[in-house]
C-alpha positions as CSV (number, residue, x, y, z in Angstrom):
1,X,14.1,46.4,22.0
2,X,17.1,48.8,22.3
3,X,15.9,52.1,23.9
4,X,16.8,53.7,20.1
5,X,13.9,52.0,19.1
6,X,11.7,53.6,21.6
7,X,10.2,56.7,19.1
8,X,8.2,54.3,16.5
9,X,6.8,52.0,18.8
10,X,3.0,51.7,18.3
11,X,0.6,53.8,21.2
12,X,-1.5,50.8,22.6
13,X,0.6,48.0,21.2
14,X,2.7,45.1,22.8
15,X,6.1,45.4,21.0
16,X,4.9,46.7,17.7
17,X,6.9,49.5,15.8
18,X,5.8,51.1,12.7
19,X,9.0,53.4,10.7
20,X,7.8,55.2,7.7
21,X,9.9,55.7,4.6
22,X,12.1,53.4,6.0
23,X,13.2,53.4,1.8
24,X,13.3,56.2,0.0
25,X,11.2,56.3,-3.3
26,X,14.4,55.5,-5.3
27,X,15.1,52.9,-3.7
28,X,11.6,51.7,-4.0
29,X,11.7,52.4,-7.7
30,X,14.4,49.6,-7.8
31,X,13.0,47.2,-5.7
32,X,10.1,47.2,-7.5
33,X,11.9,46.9,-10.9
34,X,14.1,44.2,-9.7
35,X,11.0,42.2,-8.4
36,X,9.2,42.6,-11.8
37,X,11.8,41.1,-13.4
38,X,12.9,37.8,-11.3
39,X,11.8,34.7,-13.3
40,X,8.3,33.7,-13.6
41,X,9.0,30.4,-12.5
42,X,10.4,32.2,-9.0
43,X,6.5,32.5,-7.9
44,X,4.4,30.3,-6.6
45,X,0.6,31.4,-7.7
46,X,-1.8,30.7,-4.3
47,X,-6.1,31.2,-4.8
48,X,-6.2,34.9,-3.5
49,X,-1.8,36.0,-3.9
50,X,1.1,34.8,-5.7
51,X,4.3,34.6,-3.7
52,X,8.3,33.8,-3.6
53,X,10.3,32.5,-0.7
54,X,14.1,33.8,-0.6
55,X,17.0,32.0,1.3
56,X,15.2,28.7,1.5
57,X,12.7,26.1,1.9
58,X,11.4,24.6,5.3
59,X,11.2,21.1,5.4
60,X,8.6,19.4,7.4
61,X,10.8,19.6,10.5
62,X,11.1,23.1,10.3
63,X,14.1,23.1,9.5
64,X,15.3,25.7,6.5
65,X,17.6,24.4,3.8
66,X,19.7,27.7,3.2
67,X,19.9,29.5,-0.4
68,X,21.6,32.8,-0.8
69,X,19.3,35.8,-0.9
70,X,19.1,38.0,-3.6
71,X,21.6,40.7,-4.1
72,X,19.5,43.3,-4.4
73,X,18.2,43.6,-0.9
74,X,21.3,42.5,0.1
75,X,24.0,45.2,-1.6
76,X,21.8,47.5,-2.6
77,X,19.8,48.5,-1.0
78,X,21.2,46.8,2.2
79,X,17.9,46.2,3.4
80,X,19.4,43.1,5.9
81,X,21.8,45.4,7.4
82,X,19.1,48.4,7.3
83,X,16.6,46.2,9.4
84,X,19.6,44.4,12.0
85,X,20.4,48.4,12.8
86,X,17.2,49.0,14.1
87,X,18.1,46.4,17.0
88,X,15.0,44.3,16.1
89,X,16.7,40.9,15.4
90,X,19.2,41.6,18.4
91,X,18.2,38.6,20.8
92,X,17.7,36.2,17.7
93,X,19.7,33.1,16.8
94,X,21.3,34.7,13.8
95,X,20.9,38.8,15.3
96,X,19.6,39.2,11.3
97,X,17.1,37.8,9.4
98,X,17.8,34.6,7.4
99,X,14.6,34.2,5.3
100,X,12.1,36.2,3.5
101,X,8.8,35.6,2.0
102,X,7.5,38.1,-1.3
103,X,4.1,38.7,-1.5
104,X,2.1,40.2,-4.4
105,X,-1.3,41.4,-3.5
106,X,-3.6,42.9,-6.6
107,X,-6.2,45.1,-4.7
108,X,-9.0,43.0,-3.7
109,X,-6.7,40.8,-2.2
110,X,-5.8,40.0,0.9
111,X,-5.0,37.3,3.3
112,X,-6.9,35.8,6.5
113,X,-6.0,36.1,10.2
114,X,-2.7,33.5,10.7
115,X,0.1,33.0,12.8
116,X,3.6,32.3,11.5
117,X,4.6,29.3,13.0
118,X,7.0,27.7,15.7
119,X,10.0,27.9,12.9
120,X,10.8,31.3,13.3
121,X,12.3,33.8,16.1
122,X,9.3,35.7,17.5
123,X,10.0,38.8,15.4
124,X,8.8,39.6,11.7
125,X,9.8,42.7,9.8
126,X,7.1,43.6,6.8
127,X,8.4,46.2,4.1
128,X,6.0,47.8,2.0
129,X,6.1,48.7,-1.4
130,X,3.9,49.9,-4.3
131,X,0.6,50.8,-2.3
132,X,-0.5,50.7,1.2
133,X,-2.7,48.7,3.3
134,X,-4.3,47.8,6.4
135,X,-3.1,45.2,9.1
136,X,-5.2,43.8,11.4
137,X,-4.2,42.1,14.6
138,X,-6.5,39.8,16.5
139,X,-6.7,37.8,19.6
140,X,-7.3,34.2,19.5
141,X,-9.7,32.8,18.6
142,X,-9.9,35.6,15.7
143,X,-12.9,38.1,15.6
144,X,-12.9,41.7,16.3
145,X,-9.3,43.3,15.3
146,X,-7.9,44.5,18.5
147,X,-5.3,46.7,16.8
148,X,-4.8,47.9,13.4
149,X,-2.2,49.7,11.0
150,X,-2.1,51.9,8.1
151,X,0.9,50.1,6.0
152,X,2.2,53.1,3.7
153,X,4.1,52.3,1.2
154,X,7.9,52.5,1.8
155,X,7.2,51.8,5.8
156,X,8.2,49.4,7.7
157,X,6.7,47.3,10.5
158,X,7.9,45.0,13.5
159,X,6.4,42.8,15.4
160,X,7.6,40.8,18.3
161,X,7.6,38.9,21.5
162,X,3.7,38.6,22.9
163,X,2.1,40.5,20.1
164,X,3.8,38.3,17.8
165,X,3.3,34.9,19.6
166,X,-0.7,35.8,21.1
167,X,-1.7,37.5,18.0
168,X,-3.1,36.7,14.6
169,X,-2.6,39.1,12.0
170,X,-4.4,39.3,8.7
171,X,-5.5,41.6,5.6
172,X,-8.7,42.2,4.5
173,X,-10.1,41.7,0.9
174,X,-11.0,44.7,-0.3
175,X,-10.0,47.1,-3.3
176,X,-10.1,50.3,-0.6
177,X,-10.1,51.7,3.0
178,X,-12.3,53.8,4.0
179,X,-10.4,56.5,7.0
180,X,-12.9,56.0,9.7
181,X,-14.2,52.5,9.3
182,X,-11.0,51.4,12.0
183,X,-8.9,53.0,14.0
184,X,-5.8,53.1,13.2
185,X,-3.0,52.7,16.3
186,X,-0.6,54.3,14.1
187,X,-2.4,57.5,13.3
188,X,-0.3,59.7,14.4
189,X,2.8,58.1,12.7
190,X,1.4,58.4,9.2
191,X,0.7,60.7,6.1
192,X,4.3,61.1,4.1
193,X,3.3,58.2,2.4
194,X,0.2,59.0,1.2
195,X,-1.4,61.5,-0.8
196,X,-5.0,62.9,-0.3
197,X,-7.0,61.2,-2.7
198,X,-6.5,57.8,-2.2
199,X,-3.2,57.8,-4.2
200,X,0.1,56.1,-3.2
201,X,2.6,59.2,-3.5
202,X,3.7,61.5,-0.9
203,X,1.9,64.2,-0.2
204,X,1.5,66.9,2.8
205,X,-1.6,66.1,4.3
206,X,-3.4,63.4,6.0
207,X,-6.4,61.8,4.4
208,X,-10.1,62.9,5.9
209,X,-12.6,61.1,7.7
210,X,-15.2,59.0,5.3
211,X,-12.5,59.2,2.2
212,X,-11.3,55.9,0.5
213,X,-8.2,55.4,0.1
214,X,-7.6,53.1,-2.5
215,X,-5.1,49.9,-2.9
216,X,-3.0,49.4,-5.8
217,X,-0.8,46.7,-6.3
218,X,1.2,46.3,-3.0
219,X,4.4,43.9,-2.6
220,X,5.2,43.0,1.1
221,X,9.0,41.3,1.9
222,X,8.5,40.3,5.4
223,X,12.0,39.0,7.2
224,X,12.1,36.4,9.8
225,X,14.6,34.3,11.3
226,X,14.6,31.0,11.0
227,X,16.7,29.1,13.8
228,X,17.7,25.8,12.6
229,X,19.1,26.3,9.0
230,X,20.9,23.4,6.9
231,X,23.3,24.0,4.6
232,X,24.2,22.6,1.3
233,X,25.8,19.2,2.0
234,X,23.6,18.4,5.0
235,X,25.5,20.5,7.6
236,X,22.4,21.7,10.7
237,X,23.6,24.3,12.2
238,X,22.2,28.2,13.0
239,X,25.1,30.4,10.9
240,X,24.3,33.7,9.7
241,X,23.2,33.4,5.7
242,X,23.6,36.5,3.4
C-alpha cells in the first residue's frame, strides 16, 4: 500500500484499512435513493439478504462476462475513481475495481464467515451505507474472531494480501451491538459516524461501555477486481470496465 495510505491502517491488522466518511451524507442521501429505486427484478432475494451484482456475472470458470456499471457510482459520486486514489487497487490487473456486489441487510441479518474466492485480486473495498455494523475476521478453520470492526455508516474498509487470502470474514445475526461484548481494532478510528444512542447520525461522542448500538437497514457495495473479464462478443481479455 502506497505510504499515503499509512494513517487508516488498522492497529493489530495485516493490511487492513478502515477510512471514515469516506462519503459525505449527501452523497449518501443519493446513493441510497438511487439504490431504492433500481428495478426489482435487479435483486436477487437469498434466505437471510437480498443482493445485486454490477459489471457482470462469473461463469463457472471464473471468468466475468463484463456489463457496464451503474452511473451513479461511476459519475457521481465517482466512487471508482474515489477508491483507485487511495492506492488500494494499485498492483491489480485492472489498478480499479471491475465488479461490485450490493448487499441489503435488514437488522437481524447477517452473513456467515466466507472467503471470496480465487476469481478476484486479493483486495476488497466494503462501503457502508444506511447503518453500521460489525465485521468479524477469523482464522481458518472459523471460531473465535481474531479481529473485528465497527463499520459506520459512510466508512470505508480494505482488505488485502494475507488478511484477505488467510482470513474469513463474516457478520453476525443480530438486530444490535452491544460496546464491550468485542473489541473493536478500530476504536480509535471511530465515532463521526455514530451518535450516542444507538442511532446512525453523526454525533460528537463515542458510545459507552454496555450500550447497544442498534442496526438499521445497512447497504454494503463491496468492490473487487476480477482478472479475467469477457467482453460482449466473446473477446477474454483483462481491460479496464467503467
Amino acid at each position: 500500500m502506497p505510504l499515503r495510505f499509512a494513517e487508516y491502517h488498522v492497529p493489530g491488522s495485516e493490511n487492513t484499512y478502515y477510512i471514515p466518511n469516506f462519503v459525505t451524507e449527501d452523497e449518501e442521501v443519493f446513493l441510497l435513493r438511487k439504490i431504492q429505486e433500481t428495478p426489482q427484478l435487479k435483486w436477487k432475494q437469498l434466505s437471510n439478504r437480498r443482493l445485486q451484482i454490477w459489471g457482470g456475472d462469473l461463469t463457472v470458470k471464473n471468468v466475468m462476462i463484463v456489463q457496464p456499471l451503474p452511473p451513479f457510482i461511476c459519475d457521481y459520486p465517482d466512487l471508482i475513481s474515489r477508491i483507485v486514489s487511495t492506492g488500494a487497487f494499485d498492483d491489480s490487473p485492472h489498478q480499479r475495481p471491475n465488479h461490485v456486489i450490493l448487499n441489503e441487510y435488514h437488522p437481524g441479518q447477517g452473513i456467515m464467515p466466507h472467503q471470496d474466492g480465487p476469481a478476484y485480486h486479493p483486495v476488497v473495498a466494503t462501503l457502508s451505507l444506511g447503518s453500521h455494523t460489525l465485521m468479524h475476521y477469523y482464522d481458518l478453520p472459523a471460531r473465535e474472531p481474531v479481529l473485528s470492526l465497527l463499520l459506520e455508516p459512510r466508512s470505508l474498509v480494505i482488505t488485502a494480501q494475507e488478511q484477505y487470502i488467510a482470513h474469513a470474514h463474516g457478520i453476525d445475526s443480530v438486530t444490535g451491538d452491544r460496546v464491550g461484548e468485542f473489541v473493536w481494532a478500530n476504536a480509535e478510528m471511530v465515532g463521526r459516524g455514530l451518535g450516542g444512542r444507538g442511532q446512525d447520525s453523526v454525533g460528537p461522542s463515542l458510545p459507552t461501555e454496555g450500550e447497544v448500538l442498534l442496526r438499521g437497514t445497512r447497504y454494503s457495495l463491496t468492490f473487487r477486481d476480477v482478472a479475467r473479464v469477457m467482453n460482449v462478443g466473446g473477446r477474454l481479455g483483462t481491460a479496464p470496465t467503467r
